[in-house]
C-alpha positions, 0 to 999 in steps of 0.5 A: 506524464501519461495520461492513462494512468493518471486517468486510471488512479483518478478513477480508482480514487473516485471509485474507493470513495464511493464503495466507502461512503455506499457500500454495505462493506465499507470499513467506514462507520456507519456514523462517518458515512454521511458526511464522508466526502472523499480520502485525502491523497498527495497529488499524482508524481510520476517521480513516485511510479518506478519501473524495477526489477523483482529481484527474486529469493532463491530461497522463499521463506515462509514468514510471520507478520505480526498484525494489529488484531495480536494475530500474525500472518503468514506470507512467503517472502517472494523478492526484493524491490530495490529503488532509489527516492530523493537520492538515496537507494531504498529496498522493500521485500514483496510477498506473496500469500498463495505460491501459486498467486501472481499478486505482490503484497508489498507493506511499507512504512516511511518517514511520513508516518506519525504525521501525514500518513497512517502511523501503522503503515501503507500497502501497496498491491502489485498485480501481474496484469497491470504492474508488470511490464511486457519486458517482465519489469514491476510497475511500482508506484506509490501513488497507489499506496492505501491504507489497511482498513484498520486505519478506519476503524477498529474491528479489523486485524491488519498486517503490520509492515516489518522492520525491513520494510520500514523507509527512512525517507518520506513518500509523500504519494497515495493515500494520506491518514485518514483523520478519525478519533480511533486511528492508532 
């Protein structure tokens, strides 16, 4: 495994649990924030970090996704990420909110959901600079799979991953539920 980026998501992870426990902005509680000793991650898998091609659309279409709050959001439907877990080929879409904005947003729900993981879904953010490669691949690696803040705490709207970004296979890397009274 390369140590850079095993040192480069312990300290991401060590860096979320600060800002949640300290920082004004934390989607935590007030009341969860003393006792909050750090989010629950499966262990660090190379197998789960993939170096793909984006196989982008001709046609960026402007979509609507539904989110927690009722409200929807709008993203042009970018490029199709396409993979292979545990033996089987998989695919995700990846949006962008902005054209002109080189980050990926990819949503994504999986087999974990309900039980290991937050039931709504996780993200994943693909950032240029980090996430591509010099030969113009995508870094994606679901080690780095968050939840949305509405997974903390009620108060926010999160985007709801569509049905075709839904996995019938189990990604057991990134972050795992969050175990509070209110998480839907």
């Amino acid at each position: 495994m390369s140590g850079n980026w095993m040192d480069r998501l312990e300290k991401i992870r060590k860096g979320k649990d600060r800002f949640f426990r300290e920082s004004p902005q934390s989607p935590l509680p007030h009341r969860d924030r003393e006792t909050f000793e750090g989010l629950n991650y499966y262990p660090l898998d190379e197998d789960y970090r993939l170096k793909l091609q984006l196989h982008e659309h001709e046609d960026k279409t402007m979509v609507t996704l539904d989110a927690t709050g009722g409200d929807e959001r709008s993203m042009l439907r970018w490029g199709e990420l396409r993979f292979v877990v545990n033996g089987s080929e998989w695919k995700l879409q990846a949006y962008r909110v902005d054209p002109g904005e080189g980050r990926l947003f990819v949503p994504f729900r999986d087999a974990t959901a309900d039980t290991e993981t937050y039931p709504r879904g996780r993200y994943l953010d693909l950032e240029p600079r980090v996430h591509r490669t010099p030969e113009g691949m995508w870094i994606l690696d679901f080690n780095e799979a968050y939840n949305p803040w509405c997974a903390y705490t009620d108060g926010y709207s999160c985007v709801i991953p569509p049905r075709e970004n839904s996995l019938d296979v189990s990604i057991r890397a990134g972050e795992k539920r969050y175990p509070h009274p209110g998480n839907h």
